[in-house]
VEXZA-153414 format. One record per residue (C-alpha): x, y, z; residue number from 1. Coordinates in nm, 4 decimals. Each point is the difference from the previous one (the first is absolute). Layout:
// residues N
((X,Y,Z),NUM),
...
***
This chain:
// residues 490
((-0.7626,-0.0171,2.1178),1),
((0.1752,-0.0228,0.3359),2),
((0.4203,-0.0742,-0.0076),3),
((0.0104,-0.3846,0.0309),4),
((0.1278,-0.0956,0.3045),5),
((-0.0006,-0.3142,0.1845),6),
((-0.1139,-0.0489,0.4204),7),
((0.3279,0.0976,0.1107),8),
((0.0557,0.3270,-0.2172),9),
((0.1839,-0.1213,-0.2607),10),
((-0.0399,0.0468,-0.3683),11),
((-0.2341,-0.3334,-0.1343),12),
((0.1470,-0.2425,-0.2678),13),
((-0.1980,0.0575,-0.2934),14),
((-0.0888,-0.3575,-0.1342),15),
((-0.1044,-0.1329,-0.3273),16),
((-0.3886,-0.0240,-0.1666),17),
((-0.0118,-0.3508,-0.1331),18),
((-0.2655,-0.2174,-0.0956),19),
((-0.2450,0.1828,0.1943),20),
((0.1802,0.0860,0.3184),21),
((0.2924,0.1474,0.1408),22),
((0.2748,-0.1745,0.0571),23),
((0.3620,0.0568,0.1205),24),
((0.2593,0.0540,-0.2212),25),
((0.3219,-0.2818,-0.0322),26),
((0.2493,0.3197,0.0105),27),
((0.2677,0.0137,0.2394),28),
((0.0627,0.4039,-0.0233),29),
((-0.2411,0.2776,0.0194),30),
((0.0225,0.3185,-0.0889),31),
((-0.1580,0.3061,0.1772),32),
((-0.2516,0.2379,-0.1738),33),
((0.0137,0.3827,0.1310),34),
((-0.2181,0.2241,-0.0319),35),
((0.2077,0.2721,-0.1880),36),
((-0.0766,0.3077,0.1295),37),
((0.0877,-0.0768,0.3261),38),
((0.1712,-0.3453,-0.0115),39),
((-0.2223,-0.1928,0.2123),40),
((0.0038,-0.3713,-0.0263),41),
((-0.3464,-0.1024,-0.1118),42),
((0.0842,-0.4132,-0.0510),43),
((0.1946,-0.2129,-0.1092),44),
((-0.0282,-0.1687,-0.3271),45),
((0.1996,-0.3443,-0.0584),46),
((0.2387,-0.0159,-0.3009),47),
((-0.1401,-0.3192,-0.1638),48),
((0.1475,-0.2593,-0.1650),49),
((-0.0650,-0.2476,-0.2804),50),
((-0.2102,-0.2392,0.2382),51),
((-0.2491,0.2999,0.0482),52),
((-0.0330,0.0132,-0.3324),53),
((-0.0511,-0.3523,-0.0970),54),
((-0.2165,-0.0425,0.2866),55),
((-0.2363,0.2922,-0.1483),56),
((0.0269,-0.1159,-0.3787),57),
((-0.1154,-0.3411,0.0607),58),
((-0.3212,0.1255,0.2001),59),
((-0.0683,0.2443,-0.2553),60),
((0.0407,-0.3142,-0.2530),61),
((-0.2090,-0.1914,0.1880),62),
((-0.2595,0.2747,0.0280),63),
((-0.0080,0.0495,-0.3942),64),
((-0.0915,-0.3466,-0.0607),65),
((-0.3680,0.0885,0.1089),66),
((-0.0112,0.3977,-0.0155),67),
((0.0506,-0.0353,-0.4144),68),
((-0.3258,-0.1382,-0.0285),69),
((-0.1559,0.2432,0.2202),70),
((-0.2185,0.1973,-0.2097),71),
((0.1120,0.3222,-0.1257),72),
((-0.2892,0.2209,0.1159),73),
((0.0319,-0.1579,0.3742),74),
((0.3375,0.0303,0.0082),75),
((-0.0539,0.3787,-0.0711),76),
((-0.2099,0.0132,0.2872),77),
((0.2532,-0.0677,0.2177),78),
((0.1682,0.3198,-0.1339),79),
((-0.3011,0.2010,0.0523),80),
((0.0003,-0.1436,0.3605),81),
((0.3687,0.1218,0.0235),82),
((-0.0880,0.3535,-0.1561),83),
((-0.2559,0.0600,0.2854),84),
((0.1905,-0.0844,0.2998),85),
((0.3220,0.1678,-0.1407),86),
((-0.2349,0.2763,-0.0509),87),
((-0.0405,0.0027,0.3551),88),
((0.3123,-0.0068,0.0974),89),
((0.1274,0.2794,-0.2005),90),
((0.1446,0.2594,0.2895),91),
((0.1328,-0.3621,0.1884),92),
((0.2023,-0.0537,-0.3101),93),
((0.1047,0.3408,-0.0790),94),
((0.1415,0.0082,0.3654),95),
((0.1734,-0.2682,-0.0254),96),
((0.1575,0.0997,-0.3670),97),
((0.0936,0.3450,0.1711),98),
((0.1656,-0.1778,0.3135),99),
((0.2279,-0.2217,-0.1639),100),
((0.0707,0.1588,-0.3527),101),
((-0.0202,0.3607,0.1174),102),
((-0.2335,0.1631,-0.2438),103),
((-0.2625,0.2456,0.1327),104),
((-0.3443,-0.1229,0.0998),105),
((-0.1166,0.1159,-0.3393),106),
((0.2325,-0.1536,-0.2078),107),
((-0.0573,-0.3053,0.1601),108),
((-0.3854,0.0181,-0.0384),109),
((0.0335,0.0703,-0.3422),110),
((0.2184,-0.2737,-0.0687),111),
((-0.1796,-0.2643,0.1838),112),
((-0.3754,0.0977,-0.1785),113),
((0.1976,-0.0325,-0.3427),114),
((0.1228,-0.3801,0.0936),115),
((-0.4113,-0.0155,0.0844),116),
((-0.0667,0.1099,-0.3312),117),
((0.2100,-0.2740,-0.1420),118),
((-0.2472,-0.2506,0.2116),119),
((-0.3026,0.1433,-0.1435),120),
((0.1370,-0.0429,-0.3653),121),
((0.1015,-0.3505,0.0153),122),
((-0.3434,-0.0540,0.1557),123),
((-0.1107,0.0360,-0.3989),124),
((0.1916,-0.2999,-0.0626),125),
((-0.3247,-0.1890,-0.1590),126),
((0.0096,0.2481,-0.2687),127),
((0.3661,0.0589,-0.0542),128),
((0.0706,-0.4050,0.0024),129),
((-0.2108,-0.0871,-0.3048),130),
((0.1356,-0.1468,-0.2955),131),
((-0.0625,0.0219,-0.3786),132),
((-0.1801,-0.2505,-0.1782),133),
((-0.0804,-0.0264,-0.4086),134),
((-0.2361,-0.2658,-0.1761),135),
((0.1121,-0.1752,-0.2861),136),
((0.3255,0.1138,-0.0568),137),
((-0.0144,-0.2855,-0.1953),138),
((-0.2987,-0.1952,-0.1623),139),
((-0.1388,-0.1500,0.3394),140),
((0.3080,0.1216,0.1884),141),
((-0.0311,0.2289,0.3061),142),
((0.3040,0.1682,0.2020),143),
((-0.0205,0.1737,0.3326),144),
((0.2779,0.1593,0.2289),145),
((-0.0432,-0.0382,0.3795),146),
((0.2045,0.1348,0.2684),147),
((0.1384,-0.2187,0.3061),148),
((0.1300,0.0643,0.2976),149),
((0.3672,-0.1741,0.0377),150),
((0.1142,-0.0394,0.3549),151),
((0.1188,0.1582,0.3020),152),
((0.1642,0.3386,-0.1495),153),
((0.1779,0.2652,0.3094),154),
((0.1036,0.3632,0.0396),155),
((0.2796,0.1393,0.1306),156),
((-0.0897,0.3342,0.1419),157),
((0.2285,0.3422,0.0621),158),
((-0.0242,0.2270,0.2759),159),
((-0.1185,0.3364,-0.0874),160),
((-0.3775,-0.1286,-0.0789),161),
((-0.0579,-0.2909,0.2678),162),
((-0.3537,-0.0500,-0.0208),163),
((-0.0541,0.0979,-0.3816),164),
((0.2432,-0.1949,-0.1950),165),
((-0.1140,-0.3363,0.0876),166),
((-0.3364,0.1012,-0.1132),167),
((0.1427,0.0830,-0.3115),168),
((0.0325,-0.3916,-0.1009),169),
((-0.1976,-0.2267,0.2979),170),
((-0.3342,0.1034,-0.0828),171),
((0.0596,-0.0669,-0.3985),172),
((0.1460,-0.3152,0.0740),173),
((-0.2655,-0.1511,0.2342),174),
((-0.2698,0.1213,-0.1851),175),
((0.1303,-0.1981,-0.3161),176),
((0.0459,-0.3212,0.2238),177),
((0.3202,-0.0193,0.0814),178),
((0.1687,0.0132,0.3229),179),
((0.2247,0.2607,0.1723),180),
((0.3663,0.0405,0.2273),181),
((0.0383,0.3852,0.1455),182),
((0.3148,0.0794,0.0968),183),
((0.0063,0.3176,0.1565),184),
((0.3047,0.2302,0.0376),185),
((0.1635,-0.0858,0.3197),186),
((0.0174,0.3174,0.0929),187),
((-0.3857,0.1040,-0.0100),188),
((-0.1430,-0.3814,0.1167),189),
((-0.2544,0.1578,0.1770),190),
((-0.2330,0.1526,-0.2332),191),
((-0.0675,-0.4009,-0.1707),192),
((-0.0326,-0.1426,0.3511),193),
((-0.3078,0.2686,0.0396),194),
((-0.1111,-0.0740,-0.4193),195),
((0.0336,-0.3670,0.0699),196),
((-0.2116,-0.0080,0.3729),197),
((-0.3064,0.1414,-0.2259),198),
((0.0829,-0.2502,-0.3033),199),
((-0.0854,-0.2277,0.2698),200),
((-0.2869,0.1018,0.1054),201),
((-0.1140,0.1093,-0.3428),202),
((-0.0426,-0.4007,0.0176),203),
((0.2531,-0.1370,-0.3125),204),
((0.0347,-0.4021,0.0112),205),
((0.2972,-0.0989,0.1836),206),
((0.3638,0.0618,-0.2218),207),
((-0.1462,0.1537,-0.2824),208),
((0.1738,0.3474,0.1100),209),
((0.3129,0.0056,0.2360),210),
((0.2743,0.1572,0.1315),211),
((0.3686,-0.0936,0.0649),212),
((0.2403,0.2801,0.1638),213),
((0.3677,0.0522,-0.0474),214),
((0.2807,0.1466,-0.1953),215),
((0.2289,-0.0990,-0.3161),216),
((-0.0070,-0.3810,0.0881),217),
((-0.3771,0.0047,-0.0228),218),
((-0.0109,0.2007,-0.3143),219),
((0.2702,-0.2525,-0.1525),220),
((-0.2177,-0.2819,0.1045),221),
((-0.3037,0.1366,-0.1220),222),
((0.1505,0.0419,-0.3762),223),
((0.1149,-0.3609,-0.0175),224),
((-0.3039,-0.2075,0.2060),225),
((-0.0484,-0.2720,-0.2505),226),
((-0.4568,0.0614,0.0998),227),
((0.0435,0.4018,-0.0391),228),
((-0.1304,0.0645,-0.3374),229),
((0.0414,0.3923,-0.0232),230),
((0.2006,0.2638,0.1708),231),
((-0.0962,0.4074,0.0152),232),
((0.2679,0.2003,0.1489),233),
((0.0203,0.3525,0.0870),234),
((0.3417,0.2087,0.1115),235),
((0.3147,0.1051,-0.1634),236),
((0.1031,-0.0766,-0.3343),237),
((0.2864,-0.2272,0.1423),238),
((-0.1825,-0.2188,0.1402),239),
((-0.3057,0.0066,-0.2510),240),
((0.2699,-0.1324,-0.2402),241),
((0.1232,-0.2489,0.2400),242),
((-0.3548,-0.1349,0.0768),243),
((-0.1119,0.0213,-0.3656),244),
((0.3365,-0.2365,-0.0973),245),
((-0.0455,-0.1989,0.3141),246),
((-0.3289,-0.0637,-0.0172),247),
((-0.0560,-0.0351,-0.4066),248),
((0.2778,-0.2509,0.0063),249),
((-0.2083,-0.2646,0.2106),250),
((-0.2342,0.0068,-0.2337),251),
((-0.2497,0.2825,0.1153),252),
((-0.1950,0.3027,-0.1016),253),
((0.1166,0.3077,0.1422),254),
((-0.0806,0.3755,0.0099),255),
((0.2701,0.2150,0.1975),256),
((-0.0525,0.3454,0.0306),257),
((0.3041,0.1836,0.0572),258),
((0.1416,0.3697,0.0861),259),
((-0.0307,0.3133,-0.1542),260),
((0.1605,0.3474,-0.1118),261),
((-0.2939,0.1844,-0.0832),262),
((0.0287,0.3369,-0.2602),263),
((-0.2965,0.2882,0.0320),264),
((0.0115,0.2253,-0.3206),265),
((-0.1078,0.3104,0.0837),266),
((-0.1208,0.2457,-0.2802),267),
((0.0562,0.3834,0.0507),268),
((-0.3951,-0.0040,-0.0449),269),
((-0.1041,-0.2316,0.2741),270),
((-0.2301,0.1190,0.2677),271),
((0.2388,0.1243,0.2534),272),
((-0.1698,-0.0691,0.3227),273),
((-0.1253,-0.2843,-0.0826),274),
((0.3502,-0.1395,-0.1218),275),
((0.1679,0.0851,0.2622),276),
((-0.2714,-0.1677,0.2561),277),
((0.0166,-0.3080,-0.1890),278),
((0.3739,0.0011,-0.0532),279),
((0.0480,0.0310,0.3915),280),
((-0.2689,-0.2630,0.0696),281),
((0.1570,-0.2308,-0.2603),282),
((0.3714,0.0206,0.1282),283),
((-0.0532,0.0068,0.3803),284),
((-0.3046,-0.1539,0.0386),285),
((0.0412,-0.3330,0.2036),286),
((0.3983,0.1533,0.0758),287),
((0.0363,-0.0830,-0.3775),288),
((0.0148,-0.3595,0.0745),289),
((-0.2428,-0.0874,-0.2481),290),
((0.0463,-0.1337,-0.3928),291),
((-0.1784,0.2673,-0.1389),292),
((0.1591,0.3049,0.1796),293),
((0.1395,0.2611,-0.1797),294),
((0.3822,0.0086,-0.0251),295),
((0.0695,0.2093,-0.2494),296),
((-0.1570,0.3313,-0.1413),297),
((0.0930,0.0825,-0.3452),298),
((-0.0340,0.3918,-0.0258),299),
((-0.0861,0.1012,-0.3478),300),
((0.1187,0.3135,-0.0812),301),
((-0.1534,0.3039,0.1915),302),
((-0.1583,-0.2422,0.2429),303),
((0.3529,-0.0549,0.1761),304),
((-0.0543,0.3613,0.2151),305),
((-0.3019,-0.0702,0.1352),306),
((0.0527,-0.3979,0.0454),307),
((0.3132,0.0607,0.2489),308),
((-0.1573,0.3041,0.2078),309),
((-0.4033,-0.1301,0.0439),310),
((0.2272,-0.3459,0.0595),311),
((0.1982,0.0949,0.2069),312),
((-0.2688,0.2000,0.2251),313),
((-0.2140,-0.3159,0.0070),314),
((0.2405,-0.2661,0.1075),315),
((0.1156,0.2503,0.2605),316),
((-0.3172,0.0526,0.1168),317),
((-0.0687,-0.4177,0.0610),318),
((-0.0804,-0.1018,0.3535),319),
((0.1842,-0.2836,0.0934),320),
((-0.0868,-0.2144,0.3152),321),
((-0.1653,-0.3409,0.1292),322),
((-0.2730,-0.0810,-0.2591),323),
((-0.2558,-0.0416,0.2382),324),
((0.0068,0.3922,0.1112),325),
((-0.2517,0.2146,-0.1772),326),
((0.2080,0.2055,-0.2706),327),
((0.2991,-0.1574,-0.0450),328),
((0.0458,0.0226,-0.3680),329),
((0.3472,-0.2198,-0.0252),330),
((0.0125,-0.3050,0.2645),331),
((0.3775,-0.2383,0.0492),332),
((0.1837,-0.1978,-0.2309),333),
((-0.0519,-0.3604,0.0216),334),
((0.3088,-0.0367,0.1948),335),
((0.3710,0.1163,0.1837),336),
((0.1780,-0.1780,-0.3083),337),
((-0.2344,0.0976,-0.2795),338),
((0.0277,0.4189,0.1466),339),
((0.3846,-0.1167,-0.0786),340),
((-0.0143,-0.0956,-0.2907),341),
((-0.2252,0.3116,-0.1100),342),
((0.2486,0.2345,0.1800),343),
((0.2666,-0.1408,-0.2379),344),
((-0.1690,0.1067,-0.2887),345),
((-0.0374,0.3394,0.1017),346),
((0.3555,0.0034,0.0889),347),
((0.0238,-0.1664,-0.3378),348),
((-0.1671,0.2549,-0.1699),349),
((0.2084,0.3234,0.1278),350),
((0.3374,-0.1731,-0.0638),351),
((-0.1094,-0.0826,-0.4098),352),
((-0.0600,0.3649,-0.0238),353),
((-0.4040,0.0423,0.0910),354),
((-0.1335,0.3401,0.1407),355),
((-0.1290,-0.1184,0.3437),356),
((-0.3033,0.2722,0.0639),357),
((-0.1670,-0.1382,0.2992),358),
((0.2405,-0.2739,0.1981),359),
((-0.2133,-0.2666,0.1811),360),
((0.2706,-0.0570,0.1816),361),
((-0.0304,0.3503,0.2109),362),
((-0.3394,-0.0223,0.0733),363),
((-0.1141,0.0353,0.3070),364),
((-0.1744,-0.3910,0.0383),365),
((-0.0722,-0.1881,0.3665),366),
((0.2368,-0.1818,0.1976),367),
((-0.0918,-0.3031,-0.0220),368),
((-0.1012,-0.2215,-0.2883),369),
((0.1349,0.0292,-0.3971),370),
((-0.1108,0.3634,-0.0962),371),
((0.1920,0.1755,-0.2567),372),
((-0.1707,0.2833,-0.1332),373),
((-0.0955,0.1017,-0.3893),374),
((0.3019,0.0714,-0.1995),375),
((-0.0122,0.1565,-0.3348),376),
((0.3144,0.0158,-0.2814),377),
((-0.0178,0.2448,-0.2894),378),
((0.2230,0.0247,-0.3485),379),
((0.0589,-0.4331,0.0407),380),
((0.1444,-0.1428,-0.3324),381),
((-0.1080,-0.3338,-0.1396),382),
((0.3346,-0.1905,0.1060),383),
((-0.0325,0.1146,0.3188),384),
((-0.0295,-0.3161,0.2381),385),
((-0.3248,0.1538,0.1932),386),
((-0.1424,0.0508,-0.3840),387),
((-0.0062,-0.3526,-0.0876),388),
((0.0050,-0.2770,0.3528),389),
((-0.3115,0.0025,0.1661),390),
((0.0215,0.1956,0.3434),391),
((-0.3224,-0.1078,0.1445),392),
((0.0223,0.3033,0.2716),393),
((-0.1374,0.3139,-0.0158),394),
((0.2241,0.1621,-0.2541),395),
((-0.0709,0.1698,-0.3202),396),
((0.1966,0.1342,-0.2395),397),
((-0.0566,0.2901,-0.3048),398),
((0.1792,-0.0681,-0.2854),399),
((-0.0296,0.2959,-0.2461),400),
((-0.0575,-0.0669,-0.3709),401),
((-0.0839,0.2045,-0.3253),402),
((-0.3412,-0.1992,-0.1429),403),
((-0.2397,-0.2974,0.0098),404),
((0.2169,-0.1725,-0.1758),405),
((0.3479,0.0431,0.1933),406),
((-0.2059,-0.1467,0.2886),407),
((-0.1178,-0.2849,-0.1843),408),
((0.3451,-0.0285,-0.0755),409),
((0.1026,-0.0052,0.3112),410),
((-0.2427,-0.2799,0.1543),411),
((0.1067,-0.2153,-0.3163),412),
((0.3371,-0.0186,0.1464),413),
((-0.0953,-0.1221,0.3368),414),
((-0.0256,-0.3711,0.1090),415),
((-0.3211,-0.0047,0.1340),416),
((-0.3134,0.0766,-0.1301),417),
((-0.3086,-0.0326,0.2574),418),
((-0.1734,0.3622,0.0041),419),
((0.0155,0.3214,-0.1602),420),
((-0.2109,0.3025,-0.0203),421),
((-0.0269,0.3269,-0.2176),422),
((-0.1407,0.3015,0.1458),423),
((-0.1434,0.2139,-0.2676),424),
((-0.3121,0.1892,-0.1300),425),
((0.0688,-0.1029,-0.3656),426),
((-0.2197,-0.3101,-0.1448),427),
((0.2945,0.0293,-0.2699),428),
((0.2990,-0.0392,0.2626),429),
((-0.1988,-0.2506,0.1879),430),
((-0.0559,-0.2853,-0.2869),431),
((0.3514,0.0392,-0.0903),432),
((0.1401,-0.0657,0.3149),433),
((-0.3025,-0.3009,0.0494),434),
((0.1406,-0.1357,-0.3481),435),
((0.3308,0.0030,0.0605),436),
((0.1063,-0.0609,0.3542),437),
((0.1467,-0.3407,0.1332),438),
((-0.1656,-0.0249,0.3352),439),
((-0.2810,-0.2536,0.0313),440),
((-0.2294,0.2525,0.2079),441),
((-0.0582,0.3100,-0.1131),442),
((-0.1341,0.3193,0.1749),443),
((-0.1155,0.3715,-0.1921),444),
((-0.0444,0.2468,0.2778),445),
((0.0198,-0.2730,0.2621),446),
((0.2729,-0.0701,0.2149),447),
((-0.0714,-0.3854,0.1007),448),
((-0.0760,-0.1686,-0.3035),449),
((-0.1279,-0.2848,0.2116),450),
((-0.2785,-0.2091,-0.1641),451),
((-0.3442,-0.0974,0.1093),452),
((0.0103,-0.3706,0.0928),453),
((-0.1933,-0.1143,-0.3459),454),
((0.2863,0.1507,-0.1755),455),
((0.3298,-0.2020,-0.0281),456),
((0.3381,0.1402,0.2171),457),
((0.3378,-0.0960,-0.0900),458),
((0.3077,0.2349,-0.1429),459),
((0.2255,-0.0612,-0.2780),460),
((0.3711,-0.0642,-0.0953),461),
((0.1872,-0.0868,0.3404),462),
((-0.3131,0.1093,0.2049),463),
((-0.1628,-0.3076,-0.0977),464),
((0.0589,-0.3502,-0.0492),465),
((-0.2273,-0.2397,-0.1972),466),
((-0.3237,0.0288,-0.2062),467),
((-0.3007,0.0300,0.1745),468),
((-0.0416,0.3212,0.2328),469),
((-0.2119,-0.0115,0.3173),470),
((-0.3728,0.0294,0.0656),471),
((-0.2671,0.0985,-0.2778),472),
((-0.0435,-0.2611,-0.2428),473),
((0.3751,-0.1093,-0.0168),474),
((-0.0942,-0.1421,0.3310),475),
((-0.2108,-0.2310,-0.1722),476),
((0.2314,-0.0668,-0.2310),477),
((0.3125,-0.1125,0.2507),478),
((-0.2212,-0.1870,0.2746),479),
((-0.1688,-0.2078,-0.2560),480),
((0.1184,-0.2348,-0.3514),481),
((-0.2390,-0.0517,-0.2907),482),
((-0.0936,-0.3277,-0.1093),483),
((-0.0866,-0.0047,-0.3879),484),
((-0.2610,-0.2745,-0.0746),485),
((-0.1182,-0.1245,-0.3371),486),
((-0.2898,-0.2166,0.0265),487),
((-0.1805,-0.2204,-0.3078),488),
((-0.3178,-0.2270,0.0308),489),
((-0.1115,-0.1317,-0.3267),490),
***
């Protein structure tokens, strides 16, 4: 996808997808969204405000009045539909992804065919939507549960995954009958406009899927629209909280998906090579702006040695560069502010005491755009600031500790709770640490314990806020209510 510009050169003013066409936004202010490994100016998106929203609630309302009585297995055939011109557009997508997030080409693709994925599976919503039903659960008495579709739900979107993450919840929601608000991150706008301009020609009545731009004021409008039903969030724990109190107090169903501070217990009898692979993958993957990157490696006993030299020679050996250039292994932070904010844990890190083995900081990166290269800690403690707030750069840390169970002990402590993995040999050491750790998602010799879109994703303790995780049959579950209904006829 080409930069958006307008006739006379300038950077185009992303508008709004609502009720079946674009429209312009009611903002006053725009913001501009760079490219960040150069800083280009791609477009412009508007910050939004509470008239966008309400303008896009009340067509998706309007929309639901007829689209909950479309039948479930043609309503799934506008998902198939979807799937196959998405399909399509794979490498178009994955461009764009890698243009405005940063993230190599590959990362990208493989990002953008999981958000498919989540398509395809909510295309088996006449299956996953049936109900229960027992005869005479009473002399002449039958019950039945149904589900229903309940409105116009939204999703407020983060920036390190812009195409995937709104397929984590539109395609469940549709497909049960309800109607949908995207709000993408106004920093990566660019990726929905491209998602959106094939929804459209994937055919979907008018207002049963839309999408409303902005910042903070749109997100704060979104959790109290009196006709929004639902919210899904996906970002920090802050603001997961924030939309989860919002949000629930207005009377809605909500699933916020926070941050993370994810532990990877290392057993002295773990495949080297292929720990130390998936470790590297795992923590600077995506720049380590991901939820399920490694943060910090807990070195069980003899493991320690190895863990900080094959580490260390790994991360060092990272090419970092523009995405979209064959090889680069470690593409730009998101932004100028957010490589800040990274830099001040590192900084952060060395004054509380942390071995600094390989310093991001000195790496040799491009001039232009938000590069800061891998950086690696050793002997961290569990107090230690860069031990328990999520960094969401590419950082890890290798805290040493004496057996499974210290490092158990160790993620107990810790706020969050949305991955964790054990690298091990032993079917003994692996079902203990499966039985006994916090996290949500759970890898054993696997370094992104992301799950396959039939499987439900969500974190625990302050990594996740509500009841019902996304996709997979929780999905279901949020988009729809069950009706209970008792019938008699003597």
């Amino acid at each position: 996808m080409k930069t958006e510009t307008s006739a006379k050169g300038t950077a185009t003013k992303l508008k709004d997808y609502v009720g079946g066409k674009w429209v312009a936004s009611q903002a006053k202010t725009f913001q501009d969204v760079k490219n960040p490994a150069n800083g280009e100016v791609l477009a412009q998106v508007p910050l939004g405000v509470e008239a966008d929203v309400d303008r896009a609630a009340k067509a998706a309302h309007t929309a639901f009045q007829e689209w909950r009585s479309v039948p479930a297995v043609v309503r799934a055939r506008y998902l198939f539909t979807l799937k196959h011109l998405l399909d399509k557009h794979v490498d178009e997508i994955a461009l764009t992804v890698t243009r405005e997030n940063g993230k190599t080409l590959d990362e990208a693709r493989g990002s953008v065919k999981r958000g498919i994925e989540c398509v395809e599976v909510a295309a088996g919503a006449p299956s996953l939507l049936m109900g229960q039903v027992l005869e005479d659960v009473a002399k002449g008495i039958d019950c039945e549960s149904i589900r229903q579709p309940m409105g116009v739900f939204a999703a407020i979107a983060p920036f390190n995954f812009p195409a995937m993450v709104p397929m984590w919840f539109f395609p469940f929601a549709v497909a049960s009958g309800d109607t949908f608000i995207v709000k993408p991150s106004e920093q990566v706008p660019l990726s929905q406009k491209l998602v959106f301009d094939i929804i459209h020609d994937a055919g979907f009545p008018a207002g049963v899927l839309n999408l409303v731009n902005g910042g903070k004021d749109v997100v704060n409008a979104i959790c109290t629209h009196p006709l929004i039903r639902g919210v899904s969030f996906v970002g920090s724990s802050p603001v997961a909280e924030h939309v989860y109190k919002t949000a629930a107090a207005h009377g809605k169903r909500v699933q916020a998906l926070g941050g993370a501070k994810n532990f990877l217990i290392v057993m002295p009898d773990a495949d080297r090579e292929m720990t130390l692979k998936s470790i590297t993958d795992s923590a600077y993957g995506c720049a380590g702006e991901r939820c399920l990157a490694g943060a910090v490696v807990l070195a069980v006993g003899e493991s320690h040695k190895w863990l900080r030299e094959g580490l260390h020679k790994r991360a060092a050996g990272l090419k970092i560069g523009d995405g979209t250039q064959d090889g680069v292994t470690l593409g730009p932070v998101i932004s100028e502010a957010h490589k800040k904010k990274v830099t001040g844990y590192i900084e952060k890190g060395v004054l509380e005491g942390a071995e600094i083995v390989l310093d991001g900081r000195k790496t040799k990166v491009p001039k232009e755009g938000n590069f800061l290269g891998a950086t690696l800690f050793d002997k961290v403690t569990p107090k230690m600031t860069i031990a328990r707030e999520e960094i969401f750069g590419p950082v890890l840390c290798i805290m040493p500790v004496d057996s499974l169970e210290d490092a158990l002990a160790v993620s107990k402590e810790q706020p969050l709770a949305n991955a964790s993995s054990i690298y091990t040999t032993s079917g003994k050491s692996a079902r203990y640490f499966k039985y006994n750790v916090e996290a949500s998602m759970v890898g054993i010799n696997i370094g992104v314990a992301a799950p396959m879109s039939f499987f439900g994703f969500g974190g625990a303790k302050g990594s996740f806020f509500g009841d019902l995780k996304a996709h997979g049959r929780e999905a279901f579950d949020f988009y729809t209510d069950r009706k209970v209904v008792i019938s008699r006829w003597d």
